[in-house]
N, C-alpha and C positions, 0 to 999 in steps of 0.2 A: 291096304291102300291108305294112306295118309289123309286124314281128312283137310280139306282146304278151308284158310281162317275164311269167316265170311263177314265179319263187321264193315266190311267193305263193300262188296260185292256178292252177287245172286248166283243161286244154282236155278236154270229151270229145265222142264222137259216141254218137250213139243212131239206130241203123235203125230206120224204119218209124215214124217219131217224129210221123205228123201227126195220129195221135189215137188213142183208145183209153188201152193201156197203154204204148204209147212219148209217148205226147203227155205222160202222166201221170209220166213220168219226166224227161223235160229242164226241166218246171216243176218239178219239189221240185229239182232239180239245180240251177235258178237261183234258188231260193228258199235254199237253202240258203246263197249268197251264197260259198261255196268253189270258182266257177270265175270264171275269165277270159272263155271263149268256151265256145259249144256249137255244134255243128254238126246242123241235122235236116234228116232225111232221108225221102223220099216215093219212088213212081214218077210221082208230077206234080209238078212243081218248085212248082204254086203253093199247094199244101195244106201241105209242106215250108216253103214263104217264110210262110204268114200264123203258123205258132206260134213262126218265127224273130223275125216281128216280134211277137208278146206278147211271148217273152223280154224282148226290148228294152223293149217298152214298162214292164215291172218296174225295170229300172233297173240289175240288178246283174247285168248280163254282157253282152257283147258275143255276136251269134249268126247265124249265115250259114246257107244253103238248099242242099244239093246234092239234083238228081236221080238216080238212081240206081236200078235194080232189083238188088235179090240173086241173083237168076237166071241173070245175067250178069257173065262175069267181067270184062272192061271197064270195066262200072256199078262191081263194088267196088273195081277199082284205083285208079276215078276220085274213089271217097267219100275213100279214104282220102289219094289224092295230092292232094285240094282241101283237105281240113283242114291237110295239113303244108303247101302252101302260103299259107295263108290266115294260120294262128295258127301255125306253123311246129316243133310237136307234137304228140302224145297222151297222156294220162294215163290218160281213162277209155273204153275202147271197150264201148258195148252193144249187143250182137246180139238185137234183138228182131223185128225182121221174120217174120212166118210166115205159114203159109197150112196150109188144109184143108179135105177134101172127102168127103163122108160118100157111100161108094162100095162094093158087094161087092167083093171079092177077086177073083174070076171076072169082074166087068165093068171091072177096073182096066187100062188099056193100061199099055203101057209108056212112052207120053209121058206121061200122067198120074203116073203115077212117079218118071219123072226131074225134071217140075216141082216135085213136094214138097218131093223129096228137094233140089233146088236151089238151092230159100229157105229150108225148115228147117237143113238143116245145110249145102251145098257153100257158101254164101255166107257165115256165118260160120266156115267154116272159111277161107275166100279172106283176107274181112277184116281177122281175127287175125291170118293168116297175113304180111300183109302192117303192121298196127300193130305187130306186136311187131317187126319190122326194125326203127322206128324207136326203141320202147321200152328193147331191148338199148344203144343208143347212147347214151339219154339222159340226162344230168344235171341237178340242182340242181331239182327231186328228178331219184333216177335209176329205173328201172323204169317200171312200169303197170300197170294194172288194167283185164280183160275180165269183164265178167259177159252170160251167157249166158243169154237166156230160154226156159225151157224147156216145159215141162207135168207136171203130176202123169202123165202117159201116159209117160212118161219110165220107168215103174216098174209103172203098173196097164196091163194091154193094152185095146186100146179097139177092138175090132170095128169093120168098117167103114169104118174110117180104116188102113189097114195101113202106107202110107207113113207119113201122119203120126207113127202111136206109131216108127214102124222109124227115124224121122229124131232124134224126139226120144230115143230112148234112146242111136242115135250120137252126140247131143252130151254126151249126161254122159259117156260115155268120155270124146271127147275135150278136155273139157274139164279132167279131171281129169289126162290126160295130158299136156296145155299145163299144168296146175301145177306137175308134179312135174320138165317138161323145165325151164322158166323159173324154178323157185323162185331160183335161183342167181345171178338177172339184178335179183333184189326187181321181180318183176312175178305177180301174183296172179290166178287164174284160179275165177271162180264161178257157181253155177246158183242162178238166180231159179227155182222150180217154182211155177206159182201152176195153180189148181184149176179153178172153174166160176166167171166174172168177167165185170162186166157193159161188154160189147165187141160188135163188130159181130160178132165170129165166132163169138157165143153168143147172137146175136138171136133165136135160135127160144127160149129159154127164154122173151124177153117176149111169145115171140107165140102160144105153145103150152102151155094151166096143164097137161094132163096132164105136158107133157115136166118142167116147170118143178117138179111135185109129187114125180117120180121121180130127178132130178137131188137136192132136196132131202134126201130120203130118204137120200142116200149123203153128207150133208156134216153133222157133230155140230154145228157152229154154225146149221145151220138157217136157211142164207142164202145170196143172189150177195154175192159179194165185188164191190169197187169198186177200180177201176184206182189208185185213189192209195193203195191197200192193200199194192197191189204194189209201186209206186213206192215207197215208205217205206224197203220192205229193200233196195230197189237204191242208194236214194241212200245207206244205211246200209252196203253194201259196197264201194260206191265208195269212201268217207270214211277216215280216218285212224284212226277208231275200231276199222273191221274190218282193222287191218293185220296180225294173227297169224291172219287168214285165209284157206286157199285150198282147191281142192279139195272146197268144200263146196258141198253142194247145200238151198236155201233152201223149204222148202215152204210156197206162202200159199195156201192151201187149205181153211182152215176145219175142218179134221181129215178132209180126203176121205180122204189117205193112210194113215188107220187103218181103212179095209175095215168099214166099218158096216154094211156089208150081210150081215155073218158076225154082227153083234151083234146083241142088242134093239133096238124101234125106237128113237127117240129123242125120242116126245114126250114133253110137259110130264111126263104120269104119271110117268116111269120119271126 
């Protein structure tokens, strides 16, 4: 395959890209008209192929399918060894893939654990681990850019979920600690935190008004956020605009992260 010039324009990849909030990120990424190729990514190749072919069918990028689980470290060697051979770098790696299981403490095995913990953070840690080899090398531009999807649980503890919040607050470490190791290499390292968003793995709020009235309750705008909410800040840290950024963490959240539940309510009255 033909490598594509890239003094222009970016290759990136985005885990778990075949819908939701990864779906909603390789579109504003191709919308934006700032890459060359994008790379998506499923654990069925064919969910992965049909948003590779929307890309395409927009017109301003070229876009290829790997299979992959984050689970596995094989699957991320293979994400990241298909994109450098396909488009033949990275500029922008997004680790979105996750998972979560609303489980007591006491009933949590320890397989249930090590799978959380597997997708939420060992597999982008693999991933990183392995873009930023090629990132340190590259030129014309030279560096790259990882952004990290995380959770407002990143910070607020979440009952129930023990792996999940324990996975998501390993990656704001290390994600901060991948900025401060690479700053040196001009590769930037950042956390997307987004809040309560309308995704399969918040389908009980459409299915459940009491859940959906107390979920509310804890967010001041007074609503589910929408996956291209969240996409907006990632393509925005991907971009050349956020380039004196790293290190940070992005909360789209609707103001969960200000602990409303110590405030007044938040109806209309007040």
């Amino acid at each position: 395959m033909a490598r594509v010039e890239q003094h222009r324009r970016k290759i990136a990849i985005v885990t778990g890209s075949s819908k939701g909030i990864g779906e909603a990120i390789v579109m504003a990424f191709s919308a934006s008209k700032e890459y060359a190729g994008i790379v998506t990514n499923s654990r069925r190749l064919e969910e992965a192929q049909r948003v590779a072919d929307n890309i395409k069918k927009e017109g301003n990028c070229d876009a290829i399918a790997i299979e992959a689980d984050m689970a596995n470290e094989a699957d991320c060697l293979k994400l990241i060894e298909g994109a450098i051979k396909h488009f033949g770098r990275i500029d922008v790696l997004v680790n979105n893939a996750g998972i979560q299981k609303e489980i007591p403490l006491e009933e949590t095995s320890t397989e249930q654990w090590y799978k959380t913990i597997s997708v939420d953070l060992t597999g982008p840690f693999i991933c990183s681990r392995e873009a930023i080899k090629h990132m340190v090398e590259q030129q014309s531009p030279p560096g790259g850019c990882i952004i990290n999807i995380s959770s407002v649980h990143q910070i607020i503890p979440k009952p129930l979920y023990v792996p999940y919040a324990t996975a998501k607050a390993g990656i704001e470490m290390m994600t901060k600690t991948m900025a401060l190791e690479f700053a040196k290499h001009n590769i930037r390292a950042n956390l997307v935190a987004p809040g309560a968003i309308e995704t399969d793995m918040n389908r009980e709020l459409k299915e459940n008004t009491q859940e959906l009235e107390r979920t509310l309750e804890q967010i001041p705008i007074r609503r589910i956020g929408r996956p291209e909410e969240v996409a907006n800040v990632v393509e925005f840290l991907a971009s050349h605009k956020a380039s004196y950024v790293t290190g940070a963490t992005f909360f789209v959240d609707g103001g969960m992260t200000l602990y409303p539940s110590f405030a007044p309510t938040f109806d209309e009255k007040h």
